[in-house]
C-alpha positions in Angstrom: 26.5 -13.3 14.9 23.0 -13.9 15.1 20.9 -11.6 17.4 17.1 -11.9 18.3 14.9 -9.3 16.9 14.0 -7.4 20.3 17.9 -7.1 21.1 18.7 -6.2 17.5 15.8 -3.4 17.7 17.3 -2.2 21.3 21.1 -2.1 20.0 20.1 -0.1 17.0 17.5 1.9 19.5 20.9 3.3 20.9 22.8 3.7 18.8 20.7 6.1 17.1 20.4 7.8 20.6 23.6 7.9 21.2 24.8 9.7 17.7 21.7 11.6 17.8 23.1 13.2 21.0 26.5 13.2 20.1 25.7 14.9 16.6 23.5 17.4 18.0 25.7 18.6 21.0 28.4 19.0 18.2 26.8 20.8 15.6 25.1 23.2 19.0 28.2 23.9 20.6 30.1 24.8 17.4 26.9 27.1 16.6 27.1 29.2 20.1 30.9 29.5 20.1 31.1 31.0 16.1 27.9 33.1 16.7 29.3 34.8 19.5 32.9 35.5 17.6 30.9 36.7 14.4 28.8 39.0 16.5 32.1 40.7 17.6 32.7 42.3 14.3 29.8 43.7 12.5 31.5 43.2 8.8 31.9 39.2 9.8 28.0 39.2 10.7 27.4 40.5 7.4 30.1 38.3 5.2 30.7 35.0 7.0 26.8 33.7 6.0 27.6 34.8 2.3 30.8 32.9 2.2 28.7 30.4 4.0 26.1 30.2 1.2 29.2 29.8 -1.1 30.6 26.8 0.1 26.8 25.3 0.5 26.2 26.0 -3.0 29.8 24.5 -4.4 28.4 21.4 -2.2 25.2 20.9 -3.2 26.8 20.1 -7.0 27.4 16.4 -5.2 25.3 16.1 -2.5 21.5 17.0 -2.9 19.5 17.3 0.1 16.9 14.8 -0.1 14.1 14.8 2.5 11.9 13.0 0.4 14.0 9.9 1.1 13.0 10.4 4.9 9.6 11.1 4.4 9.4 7.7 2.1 10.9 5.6 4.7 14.0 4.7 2.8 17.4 6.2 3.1 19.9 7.8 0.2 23.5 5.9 0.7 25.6 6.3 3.6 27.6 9.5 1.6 24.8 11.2 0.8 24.0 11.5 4.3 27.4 12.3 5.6 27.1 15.2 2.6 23.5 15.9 3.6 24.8 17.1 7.2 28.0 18.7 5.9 25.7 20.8 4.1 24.2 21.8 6.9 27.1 22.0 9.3 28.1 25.1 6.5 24.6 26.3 6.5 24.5 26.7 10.4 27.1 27.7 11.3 28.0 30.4 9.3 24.8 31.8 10.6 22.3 30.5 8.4 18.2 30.2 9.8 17.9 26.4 9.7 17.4 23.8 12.2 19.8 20.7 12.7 17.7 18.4 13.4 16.4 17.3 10.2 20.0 16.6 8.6 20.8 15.0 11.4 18.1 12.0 11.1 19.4 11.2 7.9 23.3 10.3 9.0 21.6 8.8 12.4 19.4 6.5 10.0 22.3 5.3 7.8 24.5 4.8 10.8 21.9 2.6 12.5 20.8 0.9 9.5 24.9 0.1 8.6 25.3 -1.6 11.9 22.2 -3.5 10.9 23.4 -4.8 8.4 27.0 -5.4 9.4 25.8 -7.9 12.5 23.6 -9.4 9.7 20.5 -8.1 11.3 17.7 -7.2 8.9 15.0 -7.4 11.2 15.1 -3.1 12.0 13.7 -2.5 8.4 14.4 1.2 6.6 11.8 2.9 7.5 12.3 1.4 11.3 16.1 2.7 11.0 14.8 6.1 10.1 12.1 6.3 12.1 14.4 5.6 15.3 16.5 8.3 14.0 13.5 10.7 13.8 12.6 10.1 17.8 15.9 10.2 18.9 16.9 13.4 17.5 13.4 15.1 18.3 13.6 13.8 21.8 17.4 14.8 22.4 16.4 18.2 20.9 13.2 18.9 23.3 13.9 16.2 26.3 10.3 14.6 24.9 9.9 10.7 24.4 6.6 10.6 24.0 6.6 13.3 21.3 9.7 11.5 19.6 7.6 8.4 19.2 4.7 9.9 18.0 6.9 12.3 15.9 8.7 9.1 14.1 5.2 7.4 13.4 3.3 10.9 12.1 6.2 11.3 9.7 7.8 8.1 8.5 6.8 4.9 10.3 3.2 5.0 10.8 2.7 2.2 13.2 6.1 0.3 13.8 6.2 -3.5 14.8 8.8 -6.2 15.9 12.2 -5.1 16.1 11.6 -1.3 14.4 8.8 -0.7 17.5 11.7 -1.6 19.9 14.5 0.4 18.4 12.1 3.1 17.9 11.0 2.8 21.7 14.6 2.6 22.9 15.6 5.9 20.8 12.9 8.1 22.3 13.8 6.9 25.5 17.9 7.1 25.1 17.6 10.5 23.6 15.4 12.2 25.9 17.3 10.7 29.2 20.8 12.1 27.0 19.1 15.3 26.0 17.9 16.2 29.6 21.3 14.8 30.9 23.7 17.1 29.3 21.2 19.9 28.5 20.6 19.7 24.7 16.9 19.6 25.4 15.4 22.9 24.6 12.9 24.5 27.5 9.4 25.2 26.1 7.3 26.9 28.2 5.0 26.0 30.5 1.2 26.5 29.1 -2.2 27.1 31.4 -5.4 27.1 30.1 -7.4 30.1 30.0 -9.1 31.0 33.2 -12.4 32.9 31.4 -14.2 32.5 28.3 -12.3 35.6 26.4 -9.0 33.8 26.7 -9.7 30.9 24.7 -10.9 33.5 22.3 -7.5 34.8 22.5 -5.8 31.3 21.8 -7.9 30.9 19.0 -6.8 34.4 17.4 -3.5 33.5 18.0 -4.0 29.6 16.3 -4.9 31.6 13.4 -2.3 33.8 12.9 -0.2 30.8 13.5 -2.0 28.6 10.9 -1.2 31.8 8.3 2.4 32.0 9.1 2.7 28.6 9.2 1.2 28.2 5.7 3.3 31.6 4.2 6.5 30.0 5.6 5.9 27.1 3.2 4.5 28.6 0.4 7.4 31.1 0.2 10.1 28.6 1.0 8.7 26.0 -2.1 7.9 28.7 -4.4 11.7 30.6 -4.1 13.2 28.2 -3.7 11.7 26.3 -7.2 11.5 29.7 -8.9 15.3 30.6 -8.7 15.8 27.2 -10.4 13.4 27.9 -12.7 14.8 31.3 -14.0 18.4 29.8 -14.2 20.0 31.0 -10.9 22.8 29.2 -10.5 23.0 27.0 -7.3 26.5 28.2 -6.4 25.2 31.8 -6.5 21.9 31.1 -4.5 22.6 30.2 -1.2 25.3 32.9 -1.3 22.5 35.6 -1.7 20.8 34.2 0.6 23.5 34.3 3.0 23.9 38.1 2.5 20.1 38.3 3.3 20.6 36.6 6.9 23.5 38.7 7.5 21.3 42.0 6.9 18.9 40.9 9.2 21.3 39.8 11.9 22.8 43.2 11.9 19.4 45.1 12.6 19.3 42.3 15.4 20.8 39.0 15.9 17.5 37.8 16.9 16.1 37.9 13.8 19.0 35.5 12.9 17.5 32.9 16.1 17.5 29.0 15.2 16.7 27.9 18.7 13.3 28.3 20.5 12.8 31.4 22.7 13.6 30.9 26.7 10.4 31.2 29.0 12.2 34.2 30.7 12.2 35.9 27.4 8.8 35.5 26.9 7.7 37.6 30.2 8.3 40.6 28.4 5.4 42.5 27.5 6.7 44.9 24.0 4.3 44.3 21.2 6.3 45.7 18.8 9.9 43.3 19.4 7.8 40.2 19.3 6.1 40.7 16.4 9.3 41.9 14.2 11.2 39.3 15.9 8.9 36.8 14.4 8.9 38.6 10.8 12.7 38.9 11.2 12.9 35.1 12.0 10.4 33.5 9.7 12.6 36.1 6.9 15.7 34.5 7.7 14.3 31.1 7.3 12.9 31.5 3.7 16.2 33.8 2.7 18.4 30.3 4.1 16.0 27.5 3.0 14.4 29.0 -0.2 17.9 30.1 -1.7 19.0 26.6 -1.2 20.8 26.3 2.5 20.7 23.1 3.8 18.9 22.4 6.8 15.9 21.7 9.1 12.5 23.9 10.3 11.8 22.5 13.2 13.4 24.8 15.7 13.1 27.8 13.8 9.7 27.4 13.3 8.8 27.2 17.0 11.0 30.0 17.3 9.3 32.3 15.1 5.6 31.0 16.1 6.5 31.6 20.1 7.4 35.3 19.1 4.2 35.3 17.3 2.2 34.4 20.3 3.8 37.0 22.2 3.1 39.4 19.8 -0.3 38.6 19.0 -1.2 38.3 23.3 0.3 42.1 23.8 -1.5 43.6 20.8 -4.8 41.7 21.9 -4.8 42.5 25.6 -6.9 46.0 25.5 -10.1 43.8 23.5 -9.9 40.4 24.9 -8.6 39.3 28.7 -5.2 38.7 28.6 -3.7 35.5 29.2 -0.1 34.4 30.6 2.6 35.2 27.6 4.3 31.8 27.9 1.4 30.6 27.6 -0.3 31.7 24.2 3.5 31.6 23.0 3.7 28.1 23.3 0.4 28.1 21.5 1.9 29.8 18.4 5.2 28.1 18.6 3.1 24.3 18.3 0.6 25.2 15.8 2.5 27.0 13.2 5.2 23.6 13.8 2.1 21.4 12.9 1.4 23.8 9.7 4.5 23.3 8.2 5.5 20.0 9.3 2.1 18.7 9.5 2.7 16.4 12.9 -0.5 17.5 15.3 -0.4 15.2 17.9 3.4 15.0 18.5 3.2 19.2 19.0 0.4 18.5 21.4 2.8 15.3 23.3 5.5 18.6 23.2 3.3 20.5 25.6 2.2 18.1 27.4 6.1 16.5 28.1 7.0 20.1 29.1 4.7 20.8 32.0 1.2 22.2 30.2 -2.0 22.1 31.9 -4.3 18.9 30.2 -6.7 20.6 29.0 -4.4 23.0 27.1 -2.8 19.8 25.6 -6.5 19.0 24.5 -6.8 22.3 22.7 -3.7 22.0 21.2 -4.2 18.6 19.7 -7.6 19.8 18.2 -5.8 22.8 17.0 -2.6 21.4 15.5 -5.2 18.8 13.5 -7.4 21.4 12.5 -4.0 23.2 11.3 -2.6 20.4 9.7 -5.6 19.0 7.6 -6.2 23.1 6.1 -3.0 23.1 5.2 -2.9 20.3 3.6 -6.0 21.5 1.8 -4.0 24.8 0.9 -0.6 23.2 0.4 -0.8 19.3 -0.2 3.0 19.5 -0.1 5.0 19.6 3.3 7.7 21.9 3.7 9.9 19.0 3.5 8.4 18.0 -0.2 8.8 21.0 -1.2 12.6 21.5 -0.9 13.2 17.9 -1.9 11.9 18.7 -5.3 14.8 18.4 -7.9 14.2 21.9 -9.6 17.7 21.7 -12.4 15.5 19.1 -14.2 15.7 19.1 -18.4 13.4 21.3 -20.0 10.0 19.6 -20.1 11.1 16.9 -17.7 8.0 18.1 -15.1 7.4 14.4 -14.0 10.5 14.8 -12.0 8.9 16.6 -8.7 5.7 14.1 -9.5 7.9 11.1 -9.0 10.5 12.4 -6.6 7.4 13.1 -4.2 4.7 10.7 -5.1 4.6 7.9 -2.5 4.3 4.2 -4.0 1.2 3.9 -1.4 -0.4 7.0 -2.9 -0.9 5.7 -6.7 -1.0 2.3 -6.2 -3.9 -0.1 -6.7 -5.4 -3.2 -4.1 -4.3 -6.2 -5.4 -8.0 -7.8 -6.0 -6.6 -10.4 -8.6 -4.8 -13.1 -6.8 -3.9 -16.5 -7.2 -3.6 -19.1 -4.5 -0.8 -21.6 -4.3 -3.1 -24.4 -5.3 -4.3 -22.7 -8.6 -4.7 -24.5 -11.8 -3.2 -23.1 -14.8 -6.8 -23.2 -16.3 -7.8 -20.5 -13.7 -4.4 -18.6 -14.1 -4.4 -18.1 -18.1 -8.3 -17.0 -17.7 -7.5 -14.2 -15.2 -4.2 -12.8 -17.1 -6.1 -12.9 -20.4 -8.5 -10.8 -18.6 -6.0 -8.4 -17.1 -3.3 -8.5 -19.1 -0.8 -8.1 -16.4 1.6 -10.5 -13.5 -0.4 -11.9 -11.0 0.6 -12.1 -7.5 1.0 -15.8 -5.8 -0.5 -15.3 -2.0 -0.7 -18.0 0.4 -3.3 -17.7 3.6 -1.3 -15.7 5.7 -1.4 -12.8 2.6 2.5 -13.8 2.1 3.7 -13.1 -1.5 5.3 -16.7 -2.5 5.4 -15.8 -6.5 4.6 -13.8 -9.5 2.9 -15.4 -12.7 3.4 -13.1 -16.1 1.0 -13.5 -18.7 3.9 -15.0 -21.1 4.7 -18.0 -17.9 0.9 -18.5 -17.7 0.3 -19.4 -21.8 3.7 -21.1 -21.9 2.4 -23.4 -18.9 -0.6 -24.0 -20.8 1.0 -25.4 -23.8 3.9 -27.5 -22.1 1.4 -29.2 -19.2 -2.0 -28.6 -19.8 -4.7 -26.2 -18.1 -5.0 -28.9 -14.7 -1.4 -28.1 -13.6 -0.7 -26.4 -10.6 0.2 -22.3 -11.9 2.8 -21.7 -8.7 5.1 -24.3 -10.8 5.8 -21.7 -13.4 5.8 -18.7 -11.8 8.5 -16.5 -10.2 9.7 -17.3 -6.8 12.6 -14.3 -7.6 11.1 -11.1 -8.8 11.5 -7.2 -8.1 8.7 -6.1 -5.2 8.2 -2.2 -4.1 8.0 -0.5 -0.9 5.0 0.7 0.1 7.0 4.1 1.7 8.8 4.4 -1.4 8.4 7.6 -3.6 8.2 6.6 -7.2 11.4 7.6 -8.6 13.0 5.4 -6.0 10.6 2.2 -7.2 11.8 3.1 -10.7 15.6 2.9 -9.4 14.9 -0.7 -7.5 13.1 -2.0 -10.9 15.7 -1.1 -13.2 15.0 -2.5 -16.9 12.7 -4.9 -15.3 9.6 -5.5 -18.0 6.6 -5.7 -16.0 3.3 -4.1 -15.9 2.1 -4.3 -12.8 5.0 -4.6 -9.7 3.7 -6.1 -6.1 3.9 -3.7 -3.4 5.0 -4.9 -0.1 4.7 -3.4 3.7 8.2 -3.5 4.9 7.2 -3.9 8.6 5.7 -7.3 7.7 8.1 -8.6 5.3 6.5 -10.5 2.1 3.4 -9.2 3.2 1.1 -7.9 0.1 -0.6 -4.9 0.5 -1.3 -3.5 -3.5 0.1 -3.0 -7.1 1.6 -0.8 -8.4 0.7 -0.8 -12.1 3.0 1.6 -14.9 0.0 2.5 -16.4 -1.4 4.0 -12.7 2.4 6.0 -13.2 1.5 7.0 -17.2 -1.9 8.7 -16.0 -0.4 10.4 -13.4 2.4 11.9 -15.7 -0.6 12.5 -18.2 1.1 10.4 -21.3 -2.9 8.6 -21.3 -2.0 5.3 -22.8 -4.6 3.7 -24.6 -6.9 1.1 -22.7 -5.9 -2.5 -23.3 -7.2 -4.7 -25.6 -8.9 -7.2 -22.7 -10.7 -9.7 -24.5 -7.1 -10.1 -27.1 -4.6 -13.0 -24.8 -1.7 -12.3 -24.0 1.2 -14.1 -25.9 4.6 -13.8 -25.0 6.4 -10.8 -26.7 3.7 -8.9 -27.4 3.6 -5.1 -27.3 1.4 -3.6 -24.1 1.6 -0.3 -25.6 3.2 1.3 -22.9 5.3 4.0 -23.9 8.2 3.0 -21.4 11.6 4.7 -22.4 14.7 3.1 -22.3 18.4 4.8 -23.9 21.6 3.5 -24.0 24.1 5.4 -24.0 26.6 4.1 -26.5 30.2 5.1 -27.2 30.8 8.4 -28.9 27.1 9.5 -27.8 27.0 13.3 -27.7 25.4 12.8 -24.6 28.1 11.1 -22.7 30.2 13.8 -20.8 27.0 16.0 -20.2 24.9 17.0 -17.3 21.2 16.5 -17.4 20.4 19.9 -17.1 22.5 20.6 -20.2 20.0 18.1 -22.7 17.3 20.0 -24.7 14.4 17.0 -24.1 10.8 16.9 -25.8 7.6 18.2 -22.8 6.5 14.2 -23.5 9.9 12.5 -22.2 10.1 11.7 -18.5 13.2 10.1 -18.1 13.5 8.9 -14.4 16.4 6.4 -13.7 19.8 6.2 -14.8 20.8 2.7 -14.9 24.8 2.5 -14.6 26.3 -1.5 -14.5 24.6 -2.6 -11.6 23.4 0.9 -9.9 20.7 3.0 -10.2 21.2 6.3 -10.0 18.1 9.3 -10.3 17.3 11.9 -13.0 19.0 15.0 -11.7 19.7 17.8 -12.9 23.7 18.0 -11.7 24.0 14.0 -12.8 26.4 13.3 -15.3 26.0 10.9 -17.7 28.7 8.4 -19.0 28.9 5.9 -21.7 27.6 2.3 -21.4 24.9 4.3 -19.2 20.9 3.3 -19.9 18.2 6.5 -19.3 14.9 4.7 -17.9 11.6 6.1 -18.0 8.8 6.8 -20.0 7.6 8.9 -23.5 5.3 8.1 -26.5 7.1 5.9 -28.9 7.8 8.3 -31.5 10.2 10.6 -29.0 11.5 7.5 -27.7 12.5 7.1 -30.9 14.0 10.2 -31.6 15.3 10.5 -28.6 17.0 7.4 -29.3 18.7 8.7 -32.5 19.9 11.7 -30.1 21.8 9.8 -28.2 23.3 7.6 -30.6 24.7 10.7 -32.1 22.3 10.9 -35.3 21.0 14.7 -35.1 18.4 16.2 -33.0 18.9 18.8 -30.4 20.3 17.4 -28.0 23.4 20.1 -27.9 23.7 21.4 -24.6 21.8 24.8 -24.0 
């Protein structure tokens, strides 16, 4: 069954909708009815999150929660996304302080992306499945198309086209019309702008304070929740603690243990003193859940905790500044600490604007969220989403692993300046690789990659046909491309034991389409392994040594590594294993992944550790007992 690429982009468009809804009004209708049975008994309030925490923790030894695959545009396998939201199913409702949105946009995404496939569609692209899963559960959550779209391209898809535009599109839509429908979509207040000169003094105090909470909040959350790991704290135990943490807070008040965004009616009241401890009590909870290793989003909690903020900050600011309405300058704390930590500006500002605000507040609230997001950045380069998706249980000295588990392909590679056209001779092509010393990308007019000549297929054409034959005769028409939304570990997994120095790059909304290199060396100097400069004037012949220290293991029968968890190897500061390769899978470097026999460890290290590393495994001494 062969559909077109519009109605292919619209069925998937729905579907994602469609879960995203169902999902959602699950996972909140399970959440109201347990909360309100736990609240019942004080010594459930205080154990049910720990036991929680348990159960997260005994999960997350098979199922890691990856956001870094969203953020890259490409999705972990359909059962690490059921896993993903089982996690957070536990997390949430046993009381934990995360949002469901997040995990949710991961098993939308594979769903969509499955039914893709299995109608033999592959016009909605990865990052188009995920990015129709991130505006359909943002605009079920808040009733906000606009902000869904824009959400989805801020985050993952930066401008869609073809078939992912129209899913995309068709998601925002769907989930907003469902989320309004059967009342999913949370109320945000409705903002005014100041009516005098001191009360845009007052939104820029309370901006501030948000832009300071907002950047705490992830500072805390990465740095605990990295630390524990660091010092050894198991992961089973972790989230437990954690748990117990929430459960503290909620019994001083439950709304310190608030995942959804405060009402408008709430916000009316005028106590200085509730609002501001109901945002410490909130943005607590949400570093005990996430940075102990709970599984979930920060969306909603963030706004949460920001909107009590603003409330706060307006009550203890009315006797030097003239006050302005609480809704108001809560929604203006709620939006700008959600574009510090999440670092979307303008889909905050579409948030006001969707729920009623007056323009010109919208206005201020773009500027603001921008000005927000870009300090942040300056602060905190890392998202709060980076952050947790860092793999902490990695071997000792193994400290590319949060490098290349967060490092977008678009982010280190290079343009691709040396090209060849279709019509090349092979007297032009053996010039240029002699010169570079690495493949060289085949591009017709339309800047379509049609092949990719290695320096070996360049010198062998020159001695079988002579330098006036045409090059695109001997090179590749098959060969292993990247994704320019891709984080690195993930463009190590596609490669494999592919031996190549310089892999093309490809945008995955325009299909073949060229866009860069990515070159191993660009990969070396970012690890800080240096490799020496190459030899350019030397040619290339085939076979020779690039002097790249690229690491490969096998894992042989009777290793002493076989039967062992990464985390239990002692490795050398210099190795960076990245890939396990396992038959035809490729699985990543993690500190829970257990290796097997007939397995091969990719990566890179200096050839005397990959040497020694190599006698490791093949059981020939060497520390590699585990720890």
């Amino acid at each position: 069954m062969r559909l077109s690429p519009p109605l292919a982009g619209f069925l998937v468009g729905v579907v994602a909708a469609l879960l995203a809804t169902l999902v959602l009004g699950v996972l909140k209708a399970l959440t109201a009815t347990l909360t309100l049975w736990r609240l019942e008994h004080p010594l459930l309030v205080l154990l049910v999150p720990a036991l929680g925490g348990l159960l997260v923790g005994l999960g997350r030894r098979w199922w890691a929660s990856d956001f870094a695959s969203i953020l890259a545009g490409r999705l972990p396998d359909f059962d690490s996304s059921a896993g993903q939201l089982a996690l957070a199913l536990g997390t949430v409702l046993s009381g934990g302080v995360a949002g469901r949105e997040e995990p949710v946009i991961g098993f939308v995404a594979a769903c969509a992306r499955r039914l893709s496939l299995a109608l033999r569609q592959r016009t909605v692209s990865l990052p188009g499945a995920v990015a129709a899963a991130c505006a359909g559960s943002l605009a079920v959550a808040f009733g906000a198309p606009f902000a869904g779209l824009v959400f989805a391209c801020e985050l993952v898809a930066g401008r869609p086209r073809g078939a992912d535009l129209v899913a995309v599109l068709v998601a925002a839509g769907g989930g907003a019309l469902a989320g309004r429908l059967t009342g999913l979509a949370a109320e945000l207040p409705v903002g005014n702008a100041p009516a005098q000169p001191g009360g845009w003094l007052m939104v820029l105090g309370v901006a501030l304070a948000a832009l300071i909470v907002g950047l705490a909040l992830t500072a805390l959350v990465g740095l605990l929740f990295q630390a524990l790991r660091r010092v050894g704290a198991p992961l089973v135990l972790a989230p437990a603690v954690g748990g117990l943490i929430v459960g503290l807070l909620t019994l001083v008040s439950p709304a310190f243990a608030g995942t959804d965004p405060i009402a408008p009616a709430l916000l009316r009241e005028e106590v200085t003193g509730l609002w501001l401890l109901t945002a410490a009590g909130r943005a607590a909870g949400l570093i005990a859940t996430l940075g102990f290793g709970g599984v979930g989003g920060v969306i909603a909690p963030v706004v949460g905790t920001g909107q009590a903020l603003g409330a706060g900050m307006g009550a203890l600011l009315d006797p030097f500044l003239p006050r302005n309405d609480p809704p108001t300058l809560a929604l203006i704390g709620g939006l700008v600490t959600l574009a510090t930590v999440v670092r979307t500006p303008f889909a905050t500002a579409l948030l006001a604007l969707e729920a009623g605000a007056d323009p010109l507040l919208v206005v201020a609230l773009a500027i603001l969220g921008w000005g927000a997001a870009a300090l942040a950045r300056v602060v905190e380069p890392w998202s709060v989403y980076r952050l947790l998706a860092l793999e902490p249980e990695t071997p000792r000295g193994a400290l590319a692993a949060p490098l290349l588990s967060t490092t977008l392909v678009r982010d280190v590679m290079a343009p691709a300046s040396t090209i060849l056209a279709p019509d090349a001779l092979v007297a032009e092509a053996v010039a240029l690789v002699r010169q570079v010393r690495e493949e060289l990308p085949v591009v017709d007019g339309r800047g379509t990659l049609v092949g990719v000549l290695s320096p070996a297929e360049a010198e062998r054409a020159l001695i079988l046909s002579g330098p006036e034959a045409l090059a695109l005769d001997y090179a590749r028409r098959e060969f292993p491309t990247v994704l320019l939304y891709q984080t690195l570990d993930q463009a190590l997994q596609e490669l494999g034991s592919e031996s190549v120095t310089a892999i093309p790059v490809v945008d995955p909304r325009e299909p073949g389409k060229l866009v860069g290199l990515l070159r191993y060396r660009q990969v070396l100097d970012l690890l800080g392994l240096a490799p020496p400069p190459p030899h350019s004037a030397a040619p290339t012949t085939p076979g020779q040594d690039d002097g790249l220290p690229v690491l490969r293991i096998p894992i042989p029968a009777g290793s002493p590594w076989a039967g062992k968890r990464v985390r239990e190897l002692r490795l050398p500061s210099q190795a960076f294993p990245a890939v396990i390769a396992r038959g035809e899978r490729r699985l990543p470097w993690r500190g829970e992944s257990l290796l097997r026999e007939g397995d091969v460890v990719l990566g890179f290290a200096p050839p005397a550790v990959a040497a020694e590393l190599l006698r490791q495994a093949a059981g020939e001494g060497g520390p590699s007992d585990s720890t």
